[in-house]
N, C-alpha and C positions, 0 to 999 in steps of 0.2 A: 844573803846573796851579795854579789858583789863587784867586785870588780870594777875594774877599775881598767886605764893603761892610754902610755906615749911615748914619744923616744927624741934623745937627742945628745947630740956630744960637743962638748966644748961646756966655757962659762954659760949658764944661763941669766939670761937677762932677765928683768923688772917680771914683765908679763909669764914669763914662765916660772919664775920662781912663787910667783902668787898662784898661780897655777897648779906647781907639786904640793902647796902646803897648804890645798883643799883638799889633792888626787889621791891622797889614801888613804880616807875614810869610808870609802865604800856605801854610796846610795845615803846619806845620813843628814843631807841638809837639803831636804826635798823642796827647794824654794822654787816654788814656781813663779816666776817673776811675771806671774801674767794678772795681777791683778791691775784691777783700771785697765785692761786692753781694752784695745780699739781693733773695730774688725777695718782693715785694709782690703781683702779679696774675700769673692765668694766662687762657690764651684760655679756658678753661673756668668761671672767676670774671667777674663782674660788671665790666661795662666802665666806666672813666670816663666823664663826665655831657661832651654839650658845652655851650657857649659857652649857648646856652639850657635848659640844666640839665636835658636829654634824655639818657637811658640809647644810649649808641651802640648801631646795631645788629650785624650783619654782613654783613661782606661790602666790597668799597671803595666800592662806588659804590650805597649802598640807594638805592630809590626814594623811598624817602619823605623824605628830604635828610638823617637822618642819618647820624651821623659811624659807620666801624666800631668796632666794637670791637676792644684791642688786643690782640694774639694774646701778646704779655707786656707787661708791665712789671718794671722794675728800678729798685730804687734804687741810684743810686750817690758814689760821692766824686767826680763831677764838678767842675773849674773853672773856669768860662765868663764870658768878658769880654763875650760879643756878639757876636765875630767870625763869620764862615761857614764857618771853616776847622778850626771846634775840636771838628767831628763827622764822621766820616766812613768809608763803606763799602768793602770789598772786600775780598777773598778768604776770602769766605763769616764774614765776622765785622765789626764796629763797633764803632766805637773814638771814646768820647770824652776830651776833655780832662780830665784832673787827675791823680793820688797818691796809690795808684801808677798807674801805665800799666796798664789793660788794653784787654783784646780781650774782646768776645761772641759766641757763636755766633748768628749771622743769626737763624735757624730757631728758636731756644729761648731765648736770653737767658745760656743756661749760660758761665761763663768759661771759655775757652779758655785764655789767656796772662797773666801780669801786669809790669811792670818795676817796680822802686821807684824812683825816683827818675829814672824817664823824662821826666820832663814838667817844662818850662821854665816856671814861672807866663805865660801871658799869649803864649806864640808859640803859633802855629797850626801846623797837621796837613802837613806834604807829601809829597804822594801823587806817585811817579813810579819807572818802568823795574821795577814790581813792588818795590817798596821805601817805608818811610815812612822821610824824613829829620828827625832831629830834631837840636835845641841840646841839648848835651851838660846836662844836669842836673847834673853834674861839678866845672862852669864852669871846667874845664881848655882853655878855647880848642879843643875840637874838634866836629865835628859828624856823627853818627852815621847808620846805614842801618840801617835792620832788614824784616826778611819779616813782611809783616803777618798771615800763617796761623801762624806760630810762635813769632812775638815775639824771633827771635836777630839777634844785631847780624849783617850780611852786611857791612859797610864801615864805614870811620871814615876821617874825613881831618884833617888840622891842618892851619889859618890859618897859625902863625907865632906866637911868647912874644912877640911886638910887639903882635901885635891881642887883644881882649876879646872873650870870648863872641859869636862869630860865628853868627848864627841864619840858616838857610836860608829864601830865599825867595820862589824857586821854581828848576822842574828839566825839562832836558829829554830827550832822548836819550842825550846827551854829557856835559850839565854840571851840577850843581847850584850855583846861585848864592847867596850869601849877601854878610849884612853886619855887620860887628862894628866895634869903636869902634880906634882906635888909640891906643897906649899912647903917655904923657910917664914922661920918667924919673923922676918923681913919684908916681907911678901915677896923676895924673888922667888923663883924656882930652877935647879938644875937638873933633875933627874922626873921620871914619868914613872907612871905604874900601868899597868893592862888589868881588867877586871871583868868577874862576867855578874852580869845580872838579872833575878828571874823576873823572865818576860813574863808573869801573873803577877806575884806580887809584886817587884820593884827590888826586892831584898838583895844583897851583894853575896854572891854566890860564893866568890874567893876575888881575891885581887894579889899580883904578883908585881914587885918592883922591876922595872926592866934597868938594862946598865947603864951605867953614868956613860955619859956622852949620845947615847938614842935620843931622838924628838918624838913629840905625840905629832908633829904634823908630818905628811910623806909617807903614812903607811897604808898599805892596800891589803885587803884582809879579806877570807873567803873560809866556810867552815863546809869541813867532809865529815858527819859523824860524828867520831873522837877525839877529831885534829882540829883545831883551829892556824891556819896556815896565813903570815903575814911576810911582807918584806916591809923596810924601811930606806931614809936615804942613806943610812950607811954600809947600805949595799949588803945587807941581810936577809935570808931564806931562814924564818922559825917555823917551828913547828910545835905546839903545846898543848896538850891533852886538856879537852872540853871539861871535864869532871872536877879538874882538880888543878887547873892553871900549871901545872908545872912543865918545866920544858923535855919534849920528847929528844929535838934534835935542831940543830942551829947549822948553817953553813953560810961559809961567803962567797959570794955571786961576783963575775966579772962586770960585764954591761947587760945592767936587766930590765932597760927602757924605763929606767923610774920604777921599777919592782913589779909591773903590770905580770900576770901570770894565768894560769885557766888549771881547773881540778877538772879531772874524769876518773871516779872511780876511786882506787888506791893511789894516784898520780898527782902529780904538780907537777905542770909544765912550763919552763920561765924560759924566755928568749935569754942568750946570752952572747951577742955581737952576732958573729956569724954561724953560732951554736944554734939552737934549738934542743932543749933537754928535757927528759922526764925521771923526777924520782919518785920511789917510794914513798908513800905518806908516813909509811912505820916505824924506817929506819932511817930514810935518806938516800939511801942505792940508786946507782946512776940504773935508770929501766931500759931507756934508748936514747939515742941524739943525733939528730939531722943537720947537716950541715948545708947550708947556702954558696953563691959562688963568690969568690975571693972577692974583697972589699964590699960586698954586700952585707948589711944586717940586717935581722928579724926586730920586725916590731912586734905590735901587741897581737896574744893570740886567743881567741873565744873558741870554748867548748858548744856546739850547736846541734840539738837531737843527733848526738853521738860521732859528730865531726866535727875536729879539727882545722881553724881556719887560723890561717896566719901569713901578711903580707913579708916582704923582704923592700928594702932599699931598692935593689934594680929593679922593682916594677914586676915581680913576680910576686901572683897569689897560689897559696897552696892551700889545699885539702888533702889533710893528715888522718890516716887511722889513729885514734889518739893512745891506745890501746900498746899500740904495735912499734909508733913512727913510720910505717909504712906510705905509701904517698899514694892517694889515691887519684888526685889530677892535681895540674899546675896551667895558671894561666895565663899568658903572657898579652892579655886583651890592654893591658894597661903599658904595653911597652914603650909610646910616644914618650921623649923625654918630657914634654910638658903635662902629663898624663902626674895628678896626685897620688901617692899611698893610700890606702887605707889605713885608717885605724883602729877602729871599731864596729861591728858586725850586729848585725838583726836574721834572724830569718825568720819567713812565716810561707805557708803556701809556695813550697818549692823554690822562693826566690832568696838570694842572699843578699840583704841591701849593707853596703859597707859606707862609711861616713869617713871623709877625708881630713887630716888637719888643717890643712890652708886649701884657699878655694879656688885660683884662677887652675884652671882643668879641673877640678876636682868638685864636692858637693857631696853628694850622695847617691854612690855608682848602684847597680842593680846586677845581681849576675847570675846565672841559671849555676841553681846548687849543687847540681849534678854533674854538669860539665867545664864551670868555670865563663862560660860564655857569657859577655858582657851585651845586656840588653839596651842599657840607656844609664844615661846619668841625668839627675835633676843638680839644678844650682838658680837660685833664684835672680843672678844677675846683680846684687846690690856690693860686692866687691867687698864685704865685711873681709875684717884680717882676722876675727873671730873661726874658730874650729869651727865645725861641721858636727852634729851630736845626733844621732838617731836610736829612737823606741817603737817597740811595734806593741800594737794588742790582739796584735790576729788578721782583724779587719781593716787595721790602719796603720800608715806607718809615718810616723810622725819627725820630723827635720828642722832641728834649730842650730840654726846662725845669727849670732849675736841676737840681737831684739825678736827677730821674724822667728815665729814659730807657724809650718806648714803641713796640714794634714796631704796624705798623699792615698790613695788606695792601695789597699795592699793587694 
């Protein structure tokens, strides 16, 4: 799984360039930087304030549009570049990015598990076959498995003393795929390779050179089947057959938010300025594309129990048939110029919670999935210039900003 996604035009500065050259590895440096927390709140203390400096109430969905209150909060040693990948739920614990690695119990915030030296600065979480894969912390060239209930490595496999720190980027049934740099007998390296490996034994399934001038960091990578589908920062749509590593079909991309993109079905669909496009997974074929209004562009878009979300610039949400590009609602709850983007998406129980990149108006809005109707926004009030990241497990839907990681009801 994967995914990843953000947008931006012009030079990029310090903090976003550290930023992209975590955001496309897809889920694979599951650092939860919550070890050593300290609990700051509990559901029984005072809720942080939202976006309009209202005491949350309880419950997920008050009536009266505030946010709930968090059932904990935690601080913790988080490291977070921005990615979507660098938070993330399951088997009954959450786990963000940073040093050391841990785990929280869902229900209470309490630590479960910790690693020291788990977490890769800047790779992302991947979740897959009951396993979180990470880049060896090590930087001994291998890439690890561990059970996200108890934090023990289940598996390791080695690239090859030819390749560098090969970071996993994403994983299916079979295989987990990564990319690492290839060594000169210098120890520089100019060129990378992509390779898949069996997630049972460890054994290297194939590995395929990609082109001089590609980076292993920047790519965001998602598998449908018999596709393995990446982009990179040179503004690259691959496409490469599971089996056999070789390439089905490549294209170039105009503005595609840092390569963020969403699968449903036979389709990939990647923002492209004021485009919105789906192709083929088979051949490449343009399927549909939806356009936005003039100088607006589309940011990052999730595929969610079979719909379609995707903000734009001017403060419009949509809900796409993903299928079709048919537009099933648009919301314009978020029209206030001070009013944040979305950029990343949860749903559980009817509700769509979307996570903002910058935080004054913004945090982590709530919106009826059905209608687009915006219920409440939480933001804990601490002014971080840290993004906004949310995961849900069903029962919980979990909000990290910089350090503070906040359980919320779902």
């Amino acid at each position: 799984m994967s995914n990843n996604q953000s947008p931006s035009d012009g030079r990029p500065n310090r903090r976003r360039v550290l930023r992209l050259a975590g955001g496309g590895l897809t889920l694979a440096v599951l650092g939860a930087g919550a070890a050593g927390c300290r609990e700051d709140d509990t559901a029984g203390k005072a809720g942080s304030e939202t976006s309009a400096g209202r005491t949350p109430s309880e419950g997920a969905a008050a009536e009266d549009g505030r946010a709930p209150k968090p059932l904990w909060t935690k601080s913790t040693s988080a490291q977070t570049y921005g990615n979507n990948d660098e938070l993330v739920a399951a088997a009954g614990v959450v786990i963000a990015t940073g040093d050391p690695l841990a785990a929280l119990e869902a229900a209470t915030g309490e630590e479960r598990w910790s690693l020291e030296g788990g977490a890769v600065p800047g790779a992302p979480l991947l979740l897959g076959n009951n396993t979180v894969y990470l880049a060896s912390g090590r930087y001994d060239g291998t890439v690890g498995g561990y059970d996200p209930a108890s934090g023990k490595e289940t598996w390791r496999s080695r690239l090859g003393k030819e390749y560098r720190q090969p970071r996993p980027i994403a994983v299916d049934g079979k295989q987990v795929y990564v990319i690492a740099e290839i060594l000169e007998d210098d120890g520089s390296s100019h060129t990378n390779v992509i390779a898949a490996l069996n997630s049972v034994t460890g054994k290297v399934a194939w590995k395929e050179q990609r082109d001089l001038g590609t980076e292993q960091n920047g790519v965001n990578a998602a598998v449908q089947g018999r596709y393995l589908v990446y982009t990179d920062f040179k503004k690259n749509l691959t496409v490469r057959d599971t089996a056999t590593g070789k390439q089905v079909w490549t294209r170039r991309t105009t503005k595609t938010n840092h390569g963020f993109f969403a699968i449903h079905q036979d389709l990939v669909i990647i923002p492209q300025g004021q485009k919105l496009q789906a192709f083929n997974l088979s051949d490449g074929a343009e399927k549909w594309s939806v356009q936005t209004e003039k100088f607006d562009a589309f940011r990052e878009p999730a595929v969610l129990d079979d719909v379609l979300y995707v903000a734009d610039s001017g403060r419009t949400l949509w809900a796409i048939e993903p299928q079709t590009g048919r537009k099933i609602w648009q919301s314009k709850a978020l029209a206030d110029a001070a009013a944040q983007v979305p950029r990343q998406f949860v749903e559980t129980g009817g509700t769509l919670y979307a996570a903002t990149a910058l935080d004054k108006q913004g945090g982590v809005h709530a919106f009826d999935a059905k209608t687009g109707d915006l219920r409440w926004t939480f933001n804990d009030g601490s002014g971080d210039h840290h993004a906004w990241l949310v995961a849900t497990d069903g029962k919980h839907v979990f909000a990290l900003h910089g350090k503070k990681l906040h359980a919320l009801p779902a």
